[in-house]
C-alpha positions, -999 to +999 in steps of 0.1 A: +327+503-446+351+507-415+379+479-413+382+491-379+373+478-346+361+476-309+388+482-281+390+452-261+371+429-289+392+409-317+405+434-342+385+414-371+355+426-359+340+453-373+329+484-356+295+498-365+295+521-396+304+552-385+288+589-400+302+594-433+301+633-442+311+650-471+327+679-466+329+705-495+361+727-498+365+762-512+373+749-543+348+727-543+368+698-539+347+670-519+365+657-485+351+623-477+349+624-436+342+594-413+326+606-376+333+575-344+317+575-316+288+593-295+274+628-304+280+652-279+316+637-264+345+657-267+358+661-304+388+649-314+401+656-355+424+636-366+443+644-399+467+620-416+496+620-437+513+619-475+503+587-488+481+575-462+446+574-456+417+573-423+429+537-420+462+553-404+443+559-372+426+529-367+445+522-335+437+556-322+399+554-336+392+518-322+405+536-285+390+571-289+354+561-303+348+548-268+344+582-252+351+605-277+333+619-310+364+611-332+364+627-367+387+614-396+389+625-425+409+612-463+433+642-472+424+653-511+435+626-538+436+600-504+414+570-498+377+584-509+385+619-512+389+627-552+423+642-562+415+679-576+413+687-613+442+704-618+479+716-598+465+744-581+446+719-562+477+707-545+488+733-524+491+745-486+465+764-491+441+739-505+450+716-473+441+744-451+413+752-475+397+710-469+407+714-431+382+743-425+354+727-446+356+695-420+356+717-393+323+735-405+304+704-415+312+685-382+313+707-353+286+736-340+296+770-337+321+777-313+329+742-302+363+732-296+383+695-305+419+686-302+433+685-336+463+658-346+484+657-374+505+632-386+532+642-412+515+664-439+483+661-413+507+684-393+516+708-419+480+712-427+471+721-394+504+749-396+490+761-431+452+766-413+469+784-385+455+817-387+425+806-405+388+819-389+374+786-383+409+768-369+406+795-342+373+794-337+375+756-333+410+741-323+415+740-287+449+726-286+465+707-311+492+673-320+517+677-342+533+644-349+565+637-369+563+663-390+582+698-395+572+729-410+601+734-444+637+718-452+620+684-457+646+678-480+674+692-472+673+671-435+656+640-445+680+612-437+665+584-462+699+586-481+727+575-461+750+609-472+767+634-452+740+667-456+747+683-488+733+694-520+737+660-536+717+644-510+693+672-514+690+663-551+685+622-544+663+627-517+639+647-540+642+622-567+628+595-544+606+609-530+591+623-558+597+594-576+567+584-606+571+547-607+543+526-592+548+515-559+532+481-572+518+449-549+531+448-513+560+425-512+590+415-489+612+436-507+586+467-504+578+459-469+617+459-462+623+492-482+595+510-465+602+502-430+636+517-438+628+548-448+597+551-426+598+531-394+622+519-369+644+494-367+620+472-341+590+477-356+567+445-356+560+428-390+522+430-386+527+469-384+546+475-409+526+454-432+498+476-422+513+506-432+529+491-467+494+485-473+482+519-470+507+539-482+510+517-516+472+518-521+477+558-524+470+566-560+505+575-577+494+604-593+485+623-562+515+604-541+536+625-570+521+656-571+517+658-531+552+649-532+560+686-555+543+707-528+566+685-498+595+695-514+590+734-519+573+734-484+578+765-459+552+766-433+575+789-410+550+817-405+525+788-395+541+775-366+542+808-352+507+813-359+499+785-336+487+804-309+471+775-287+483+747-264+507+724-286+524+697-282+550+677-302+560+644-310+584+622-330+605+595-336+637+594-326+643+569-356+625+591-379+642+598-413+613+614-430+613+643-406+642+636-378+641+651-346+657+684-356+622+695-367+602+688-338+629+706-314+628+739-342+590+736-336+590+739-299+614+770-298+590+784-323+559+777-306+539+803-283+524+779-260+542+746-264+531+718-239+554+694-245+579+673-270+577+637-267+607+620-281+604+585-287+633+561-287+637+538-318+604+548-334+603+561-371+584+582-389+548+563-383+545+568-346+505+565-347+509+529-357+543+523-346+535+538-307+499+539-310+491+539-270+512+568-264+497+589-293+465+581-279+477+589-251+490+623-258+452+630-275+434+618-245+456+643-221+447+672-245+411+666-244+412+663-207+432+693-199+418+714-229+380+706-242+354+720-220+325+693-223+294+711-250+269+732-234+231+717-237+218+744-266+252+737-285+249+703-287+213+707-297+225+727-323+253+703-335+224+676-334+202+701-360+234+699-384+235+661-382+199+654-392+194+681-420 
């Protein structure tokens, strides 16, 4: 059941259940998908990052699901999406792979949503880049705080002048196999270090402790493998659609360096929105102005559904 709720209504109030889908990848991994909102409004997919879950967007679900058909999805080994079998399920390519089967099972042929990423949400988009059903769906896309390869090598979670030993300690914690363990004051403090700002409100950043540490170890280890080797390069530039960029200027997961590497890279960037003394979690740390950076790609980018498509998107519901 949703934990989310109505804008404008107290935020312990739940919203109606929303659509649950299973999407089924090329692997045959199962993607467990959650649909907001009213068929036929403008799509928007939303796709979160390492160690989160759908609950990431809740603040950009409760506003969205009012006019939009908002489609969320857990990323494999995430909140009710099953971690694969075996390594080769944790790749690029299987991200790309899962992204594609949520497309398919949730929109009609030919119809176009905004896609946003958050973090490794981002890097999944880049990996389904040139992939048939990303173009054949994406009308423009978010990427937000995130960057394409040297995720190590720029992280600033250790306090060291840039260097192969902070290299080697940045890739130890984050790849780190101890148990994150119960949400304390002493986890909540460590976390919004390394992943927030400075100002970030205690209710928010008890929000996200309590997402992040209910992300199964296992997967928040092996994720953390394919993080480290990432190079998504070629993807960026295979972005051929209206993109824009945002990030943290606080963020020490993936600074400000990436985002500004990303627009130069970009064929049709439409904008980089730096913002001051947010971190890495900028959906729940700035929530208003990611949803307000969705809402302004929908509007300028998603041509409402014609009749017969819609009809057709109905058929796909109900089977």
């Amino acid at each position: 059941m949703s934990r989310l709720t109505r804008s404008g209504t107290s935020r312990t109030t739940p919203l109606p259940h929303p659509r649950e889908v299973i999407a089924v990848s090329a692997d045959g991994a199962r993607v467990h998908v959650e649909v907001h909102g009213s068929e036929g409004a403008p799509a928007v997919v939303l796709a979160h990052g390492w160690t989160c879950s759908i609950a990431f967007w809740a603040e950009q679900i409760r506003d969205l699901a009012r006019d939009h058909r908002v489609i969320a999805y857990d990323q494999r080994g995430h909140g009710r999406s099953p971690a694969p079998a075996d390594a080769a399920g944790h790749s690029t390519r299987a991200l790309a792979d899962d992204l594609e089967a949520v497309l398919a099972a949730t929109l009609a042929p030919g119809e176009k949503a905004v896609l946003a990423g958050h973090s490794m949400g981002g890097m999944t988009i880049m990996a389904a880049a040139a992939r048939p059903a990303f173009r054949e769906h994406a009308a423009a896309a978010l990427l937000c705080s995130t960057g394409p390869s040297r995720l190590a090598v720029e992280s600033l979670v250790v306090p060291l002048r840039p260097g192969g030993l902070r290299t080697r300690l940045t890739r130890a914690i984050l790849g780190a196999r101890a148990p994150l363990g119960p949400v304390t004051p002493v986890s909540k403090k460590i976390l919004r270090y390394a992943t927030m700002g400075p100002g970030s409100a205690p209710e928010r950043v008890d929000a996200c402790a309590r997402i992040v540490h209910a992300c199964p170890r296992l997967s928040r280890v092996a994720w953390s493998h394919v993080l480290a080797e990432l190079d998504l390069e070629a993807g960026v530039r295979e972005l051929e659609l209206p993109v824009a960029v945002l990030v943290g200027t606080a963020d020490r997961l993936t600074p400000p360096v990436h985002s500004r590497a990303m627009v130069a890279a970009l064929p049709q960037c439409v904008g980089l929105d730096e913002l001051a003394g947010m971190g890495h979690m900028t959906p729940v740390e700035a929530p208003e102005v990611v949803t307000a950076r969705i809402r302004d790609l929908v509007t300028t980018y998603v041509v409402p559904m014609p009749v017969e498509q819609e009809q057709t998107q109905k058929q796909k519901e109900d089977a």
